[in-house]
C-alpha positions, -999 to +999 in steps of 0.1 A: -885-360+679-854-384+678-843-387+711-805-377+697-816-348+690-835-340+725-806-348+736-783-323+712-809-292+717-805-299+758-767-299+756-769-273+734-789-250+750-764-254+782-735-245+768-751-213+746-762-201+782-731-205+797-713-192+769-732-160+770-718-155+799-682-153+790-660-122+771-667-141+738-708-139+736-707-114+711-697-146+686-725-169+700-750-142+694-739-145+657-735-181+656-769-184+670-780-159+644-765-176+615-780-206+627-813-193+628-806-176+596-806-209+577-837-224+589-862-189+595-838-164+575-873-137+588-862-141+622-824-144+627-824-104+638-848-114+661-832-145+679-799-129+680-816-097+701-832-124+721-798-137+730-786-110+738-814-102+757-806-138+774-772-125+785-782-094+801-807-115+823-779-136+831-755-118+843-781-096+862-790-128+878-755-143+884-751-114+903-779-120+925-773-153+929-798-167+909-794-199+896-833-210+888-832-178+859-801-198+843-822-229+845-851-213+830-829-194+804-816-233+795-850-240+793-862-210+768-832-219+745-840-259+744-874-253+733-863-231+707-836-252+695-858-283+697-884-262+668-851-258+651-843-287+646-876-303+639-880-275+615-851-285+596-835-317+610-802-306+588-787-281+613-778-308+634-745-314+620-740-275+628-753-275+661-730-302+671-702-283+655-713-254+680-716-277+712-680-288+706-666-254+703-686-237+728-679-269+753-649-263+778-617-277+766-615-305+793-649-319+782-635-319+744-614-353+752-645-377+742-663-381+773-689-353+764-691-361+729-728-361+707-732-380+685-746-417+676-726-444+678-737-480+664-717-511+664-723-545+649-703-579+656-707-612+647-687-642+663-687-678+658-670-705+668-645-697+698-640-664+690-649-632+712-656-599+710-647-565+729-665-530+720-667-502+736-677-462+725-641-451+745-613-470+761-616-508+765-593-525+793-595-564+789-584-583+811-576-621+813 
């Protein structure tokens, strides 16, 4: 599997968990569903009762405390969005869609981003060359 893509299902996977936790999971239930929808239209029913089956043993655990069942409940859903994607490497445009939307506002300023980035320079002479993925300070 691309390692972008490891990388996208683990982020993803996060946020859906933590997301489930909050007064708007009814809407990543669906968007999980309609995700699942595309690629295994035979089991979207199923994945969204799964999620909300991942929400109830959240908040039963975050009552008790009990932050290895979050861990493992990251864990179920990276799997299953890792065979996702390898199923059909075209949701990743939409899963990435989903991380940004489900991702808290403050990491939404570029810092958290997915996403490749690739960058190609050529200098000669006395030229020079500054890139960076964010901000750039130079300094002489």
């Amino acid at each position: 599997m691309d390692p972008e893509w490891s990388t996208l299902a683990e982020t993803a996977a996060s946020a859906l968990v933590k997301r489930l936790a909050t007064d708007g999971w009814e809407k990543v239930v669906a968007a999980v569903g309609a995700l699942w929808r595309r690629v295994h239209p035979d089991r979207a029913d199923t994945v969204r009762a799964e999620a909300a089956e991942t929400r109830e043993n959240l908040v039963a655990a975050r009552g008790t405390g009990g932050e290895s069942v979050e861990e493992d409940l990251v864990g179920e859903w990276r799997s299953r969005l890792r065979r996702l994607v390898a199923a059909d490497p075209g949701v990743v445009d939409e899963l990435r869609h989903l991380v940004a939307e489900w991702s808290p506002a403050e990491n939404r300023g570029g810092y958290t981003e997915i996403g490749q980035l690739t960058m190609r320079a050529n200098a000669s002479g006395h030229s020079r060359v500054t890139m960076a993925g964010r901000d750039a300070h130079v300094v002489k």
